[in-house]
C-alpha positions as CSV (number, residue, x, y, z in Angstrom):
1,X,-221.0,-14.2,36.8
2,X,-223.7,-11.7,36.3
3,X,-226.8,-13.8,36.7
4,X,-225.2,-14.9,40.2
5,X,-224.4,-11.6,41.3
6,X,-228.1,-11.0,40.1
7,X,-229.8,-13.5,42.0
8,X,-227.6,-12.9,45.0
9,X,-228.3,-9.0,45.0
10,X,-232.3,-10.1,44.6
11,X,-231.7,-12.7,47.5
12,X,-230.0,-10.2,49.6
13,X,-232.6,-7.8,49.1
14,X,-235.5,-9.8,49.5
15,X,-233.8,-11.1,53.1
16,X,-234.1,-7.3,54.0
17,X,-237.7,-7.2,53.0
18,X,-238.4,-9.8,55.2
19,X,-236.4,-8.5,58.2
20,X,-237.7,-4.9,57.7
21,X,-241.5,-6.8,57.7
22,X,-240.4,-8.6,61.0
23,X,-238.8,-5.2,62.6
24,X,-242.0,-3.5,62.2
25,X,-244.2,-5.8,63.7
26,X,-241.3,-6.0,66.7
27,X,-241.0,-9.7,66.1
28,X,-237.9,-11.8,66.6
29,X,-235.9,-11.5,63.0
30,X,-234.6,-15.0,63.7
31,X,-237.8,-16.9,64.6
32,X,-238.7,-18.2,61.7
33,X,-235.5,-19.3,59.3
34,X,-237.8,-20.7,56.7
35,X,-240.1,-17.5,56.2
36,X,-236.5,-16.2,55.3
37,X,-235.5,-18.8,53.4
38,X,-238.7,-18.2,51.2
39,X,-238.2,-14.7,51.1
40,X,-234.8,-15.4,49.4
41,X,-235.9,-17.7,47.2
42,X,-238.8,-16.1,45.5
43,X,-236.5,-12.7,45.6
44,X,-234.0,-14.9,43.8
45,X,-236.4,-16.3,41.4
46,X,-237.4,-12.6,40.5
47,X,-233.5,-11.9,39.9
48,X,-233.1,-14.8,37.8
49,X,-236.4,-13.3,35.4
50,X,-235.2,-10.0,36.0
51,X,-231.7,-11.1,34.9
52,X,-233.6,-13.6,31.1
53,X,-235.4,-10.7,30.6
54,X,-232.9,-8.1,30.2
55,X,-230.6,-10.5,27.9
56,X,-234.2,-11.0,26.0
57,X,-234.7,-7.5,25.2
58,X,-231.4,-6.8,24.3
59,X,-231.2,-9.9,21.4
60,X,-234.5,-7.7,20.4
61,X,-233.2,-4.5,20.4
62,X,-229.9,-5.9,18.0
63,X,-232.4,-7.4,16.2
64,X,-234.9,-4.5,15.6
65,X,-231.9,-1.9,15.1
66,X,-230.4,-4.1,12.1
67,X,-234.1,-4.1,10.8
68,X,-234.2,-0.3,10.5
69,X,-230.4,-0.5,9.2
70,X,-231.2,-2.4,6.7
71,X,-234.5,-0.5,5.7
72,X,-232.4,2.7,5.8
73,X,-230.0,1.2,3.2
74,X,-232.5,-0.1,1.1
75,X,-234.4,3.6,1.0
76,X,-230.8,4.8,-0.1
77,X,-230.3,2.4,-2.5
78,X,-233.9,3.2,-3.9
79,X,-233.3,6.6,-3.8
80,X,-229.8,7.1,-5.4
């Protein structure tokens, strides 16, 4: 449920982007559905990354804090 409320919060906002681009050149917002649907795509696509990427880094971070666990125990066990 969280990488679709990702990509629809990235979809959402890149629809905005693209009506803020057409308010400030005082364009029609609904000329062009396809510009919009583009917008929402490649926004969504960016969510989707955004969304691997943070489940990426935090496999890594598990992965590098049992590292340094597991050093810390063997400088113990070294040391005692």
């Amino acid at each position: 449920m969280a990488l679709l409320g990702t990509i629809a919060g990235f979809s959402l906002f890149g629809l905005a982007a693209r009506f803020g681009q057409l308010a400030i050149k005082k364009r029609n917002l609904m000329e062009n559905l396809g510009g919009h649907a583009l917008s929402m795509g490649v926004f969504g696509y960016a969510g989707y990354w955004a969304y691997r990427w943070d489940e990426r880094a935090a496999v890594m971070l598990a992965q590098k804090r049992a590292e340094i666990t597991e050093r810390r125990e063997r400088k113990l066990a070294h040391a005692a």
